[in-house]
FISE-339809 format. One line per field, with one value per residue: residue in three letters; y, z, x of N, C-alpha, C in turn. Coordinates in Angstrom, 3 decimals. Last residue first. Layout:
! FISE-339809
residuo = [ALA | ...]
n.yy = [Y | ...]
n.zz = [Z | ...]
n.xx = [X | ...]
ca.yy = [Y | ...]
ca.zz = [Z | ...]
ca.xx = [X | ...]
c.yy = [Y | ...]
c.zz = [Z | ...]
c.xx = [X | ...]
***
This chain:
! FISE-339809
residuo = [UNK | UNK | UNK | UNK | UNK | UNK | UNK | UNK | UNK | UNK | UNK | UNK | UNK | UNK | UNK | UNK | UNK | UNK | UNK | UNK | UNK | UNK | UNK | UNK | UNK | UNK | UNK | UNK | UNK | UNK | UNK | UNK | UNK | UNK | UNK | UNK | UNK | UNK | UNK | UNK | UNK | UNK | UNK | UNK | UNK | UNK | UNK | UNK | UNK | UNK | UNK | UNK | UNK | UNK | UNK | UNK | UNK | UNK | UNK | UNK | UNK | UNK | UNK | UNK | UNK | UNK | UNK]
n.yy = [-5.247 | -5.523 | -4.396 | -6.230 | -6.478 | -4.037 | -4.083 | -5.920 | -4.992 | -2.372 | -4.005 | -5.183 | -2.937 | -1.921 | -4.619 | -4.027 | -1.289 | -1.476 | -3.637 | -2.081 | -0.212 | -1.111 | -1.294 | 1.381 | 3.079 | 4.435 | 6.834 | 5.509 | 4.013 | 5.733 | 7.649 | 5.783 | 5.182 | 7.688 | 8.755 | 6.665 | 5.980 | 8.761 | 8.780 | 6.405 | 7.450 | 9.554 | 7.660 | 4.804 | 3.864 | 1.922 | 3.495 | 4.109 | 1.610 | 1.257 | 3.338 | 3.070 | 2.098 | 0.795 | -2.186 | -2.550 | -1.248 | -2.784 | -5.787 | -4.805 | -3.847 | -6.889 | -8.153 | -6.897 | -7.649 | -10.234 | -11.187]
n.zz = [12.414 | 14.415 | 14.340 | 12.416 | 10.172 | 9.171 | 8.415 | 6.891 | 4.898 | 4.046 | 3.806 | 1.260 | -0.155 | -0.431 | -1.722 | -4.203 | -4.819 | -4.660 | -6.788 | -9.019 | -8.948 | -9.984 | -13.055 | -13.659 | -14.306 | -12.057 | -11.914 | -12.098 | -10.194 | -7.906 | -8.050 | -7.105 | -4.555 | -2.823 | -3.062 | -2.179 | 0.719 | 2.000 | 2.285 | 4.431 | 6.330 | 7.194 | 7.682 | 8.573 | 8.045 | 6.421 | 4.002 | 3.413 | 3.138 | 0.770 | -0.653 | -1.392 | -4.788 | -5.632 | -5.797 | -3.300 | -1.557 | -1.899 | -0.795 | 1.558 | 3.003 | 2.168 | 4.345 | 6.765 | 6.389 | 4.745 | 2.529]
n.xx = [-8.144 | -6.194 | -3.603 | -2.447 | -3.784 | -3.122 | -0.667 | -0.680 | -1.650 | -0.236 | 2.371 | 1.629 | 0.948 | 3.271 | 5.179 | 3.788 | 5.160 | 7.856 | 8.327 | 7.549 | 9.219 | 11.619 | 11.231 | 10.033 | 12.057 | 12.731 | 10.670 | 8.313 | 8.160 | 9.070 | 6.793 | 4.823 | 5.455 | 5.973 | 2.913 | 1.628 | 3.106 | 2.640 | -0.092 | -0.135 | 0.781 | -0.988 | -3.172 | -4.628 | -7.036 | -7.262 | -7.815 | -4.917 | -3.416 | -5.029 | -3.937 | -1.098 | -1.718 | -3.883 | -4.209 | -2.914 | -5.141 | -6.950 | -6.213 | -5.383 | -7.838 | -9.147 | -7.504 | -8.521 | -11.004 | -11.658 | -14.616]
ca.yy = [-4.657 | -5.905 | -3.468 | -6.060 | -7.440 | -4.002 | -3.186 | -6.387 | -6.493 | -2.407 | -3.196 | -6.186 | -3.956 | -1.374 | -3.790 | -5.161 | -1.881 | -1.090 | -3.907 | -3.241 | -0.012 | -0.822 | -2.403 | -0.012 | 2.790 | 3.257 | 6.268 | 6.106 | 3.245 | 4.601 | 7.815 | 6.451 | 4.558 | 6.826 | 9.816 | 7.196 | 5.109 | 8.520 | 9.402 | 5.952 | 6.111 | 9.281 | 8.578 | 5.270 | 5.038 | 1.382 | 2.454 | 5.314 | 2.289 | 0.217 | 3.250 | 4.178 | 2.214 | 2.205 | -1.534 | -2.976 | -0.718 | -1.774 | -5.437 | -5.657 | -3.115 | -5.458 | -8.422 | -6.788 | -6.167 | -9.748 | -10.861]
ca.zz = [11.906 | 14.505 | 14.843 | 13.594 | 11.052 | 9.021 | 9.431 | 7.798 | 5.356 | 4.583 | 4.953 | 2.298 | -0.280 | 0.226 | 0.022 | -3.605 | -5.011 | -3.820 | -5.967 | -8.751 | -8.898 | -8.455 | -11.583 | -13.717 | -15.447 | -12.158 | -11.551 | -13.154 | -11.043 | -8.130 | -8.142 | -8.706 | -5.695 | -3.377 | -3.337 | -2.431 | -0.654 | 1.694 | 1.367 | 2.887 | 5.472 | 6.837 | 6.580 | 8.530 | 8.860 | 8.073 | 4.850 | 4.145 | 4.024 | 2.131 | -0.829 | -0.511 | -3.550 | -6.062 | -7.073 | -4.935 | -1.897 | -2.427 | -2.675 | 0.462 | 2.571 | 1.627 | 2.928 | 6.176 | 6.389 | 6.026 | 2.654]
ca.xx = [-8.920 | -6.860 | -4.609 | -1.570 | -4.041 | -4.761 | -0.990 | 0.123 | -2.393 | -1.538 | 2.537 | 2.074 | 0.197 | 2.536 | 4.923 | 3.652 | 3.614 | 7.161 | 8.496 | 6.739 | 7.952 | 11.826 | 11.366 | 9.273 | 11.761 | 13.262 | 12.796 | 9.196 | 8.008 | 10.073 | 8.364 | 4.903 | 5.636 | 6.556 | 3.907 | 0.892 | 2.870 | 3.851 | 0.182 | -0.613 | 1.430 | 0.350 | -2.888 | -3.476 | -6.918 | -6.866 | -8.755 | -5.969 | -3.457 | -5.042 | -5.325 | -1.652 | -0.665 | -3.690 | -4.766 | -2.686 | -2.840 | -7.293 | -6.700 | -4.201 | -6.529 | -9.993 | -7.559 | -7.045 | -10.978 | -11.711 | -13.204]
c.yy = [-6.097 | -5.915 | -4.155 | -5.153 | -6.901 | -5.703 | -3.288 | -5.457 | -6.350 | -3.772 | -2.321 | -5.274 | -4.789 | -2.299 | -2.520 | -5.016 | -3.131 | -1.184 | -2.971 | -3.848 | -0.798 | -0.659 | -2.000 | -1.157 | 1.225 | 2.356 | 5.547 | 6.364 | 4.154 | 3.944 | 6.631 | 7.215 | 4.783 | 6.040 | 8.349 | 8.503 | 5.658 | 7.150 | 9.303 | 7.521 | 5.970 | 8.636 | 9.583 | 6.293 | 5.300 | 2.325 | 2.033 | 4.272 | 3.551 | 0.750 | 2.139 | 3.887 | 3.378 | 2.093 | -0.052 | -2.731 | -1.500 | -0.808 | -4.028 | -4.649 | -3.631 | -4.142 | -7.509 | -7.258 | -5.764 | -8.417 | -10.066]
c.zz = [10.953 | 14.255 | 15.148 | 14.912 | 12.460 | 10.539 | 10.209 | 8.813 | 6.528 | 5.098 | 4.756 | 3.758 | 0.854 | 0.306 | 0.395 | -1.995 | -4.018 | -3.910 | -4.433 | -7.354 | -8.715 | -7.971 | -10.762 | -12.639 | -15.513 | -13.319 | -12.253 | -13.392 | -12.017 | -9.318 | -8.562 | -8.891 | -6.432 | -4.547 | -3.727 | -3.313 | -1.394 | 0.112 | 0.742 | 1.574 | 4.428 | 5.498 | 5.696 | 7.173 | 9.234 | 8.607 | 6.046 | 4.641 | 4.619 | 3.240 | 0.360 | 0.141 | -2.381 | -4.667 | -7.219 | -6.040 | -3.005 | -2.502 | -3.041 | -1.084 | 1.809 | 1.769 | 1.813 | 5.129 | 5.981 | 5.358 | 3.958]
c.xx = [-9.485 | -8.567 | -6.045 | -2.846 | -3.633 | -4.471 | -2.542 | -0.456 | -1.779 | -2.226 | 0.562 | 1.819 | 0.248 | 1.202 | 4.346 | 3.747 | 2.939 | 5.828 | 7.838 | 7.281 | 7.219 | 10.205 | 11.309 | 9.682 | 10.454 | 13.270 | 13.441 | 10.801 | 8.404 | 9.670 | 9.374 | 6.281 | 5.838 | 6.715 | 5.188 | 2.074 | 2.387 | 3.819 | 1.811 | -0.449 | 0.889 | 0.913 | -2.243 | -3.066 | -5.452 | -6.752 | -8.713 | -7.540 | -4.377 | -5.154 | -5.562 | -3.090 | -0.754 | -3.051 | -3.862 | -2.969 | -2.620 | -5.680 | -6.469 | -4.750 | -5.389 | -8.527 | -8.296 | -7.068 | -9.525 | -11.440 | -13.014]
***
């Protein structure tokens, strides 16, 4: 598995978790603080939706860098 696909799996499992792999650590405490807000907020939907783009925004970040 490439390295951007290793930050997909691991922001999917635990939102944030991609991003501190790509050494972005910022971003990944912000997912990391976000989500679990929105999945209780929200009662669940809004939660699955930021799950998925932190997921998307660690593949995305992991390719863009060329990791």
């Amino acid at each position: 598995m490439t390295r951007s696909g290793n930050a997909a799996v691991l922001s999917f499992v635990l939102p944030g978790m991609g991003q501190f792999y790509n050494g972005d650590f910022l971003r990944g405490v912000f997912w990391l603080i976000v989500t679990p807000g929105l999945w209780i907020g929200s009662g669940g939907l809004l939660g699955w939706i930021c799950h998925v783009l932190a997921a998307m925004t660690a593949h995305g970040r992991a390719e863009k860098r060329g990791l």
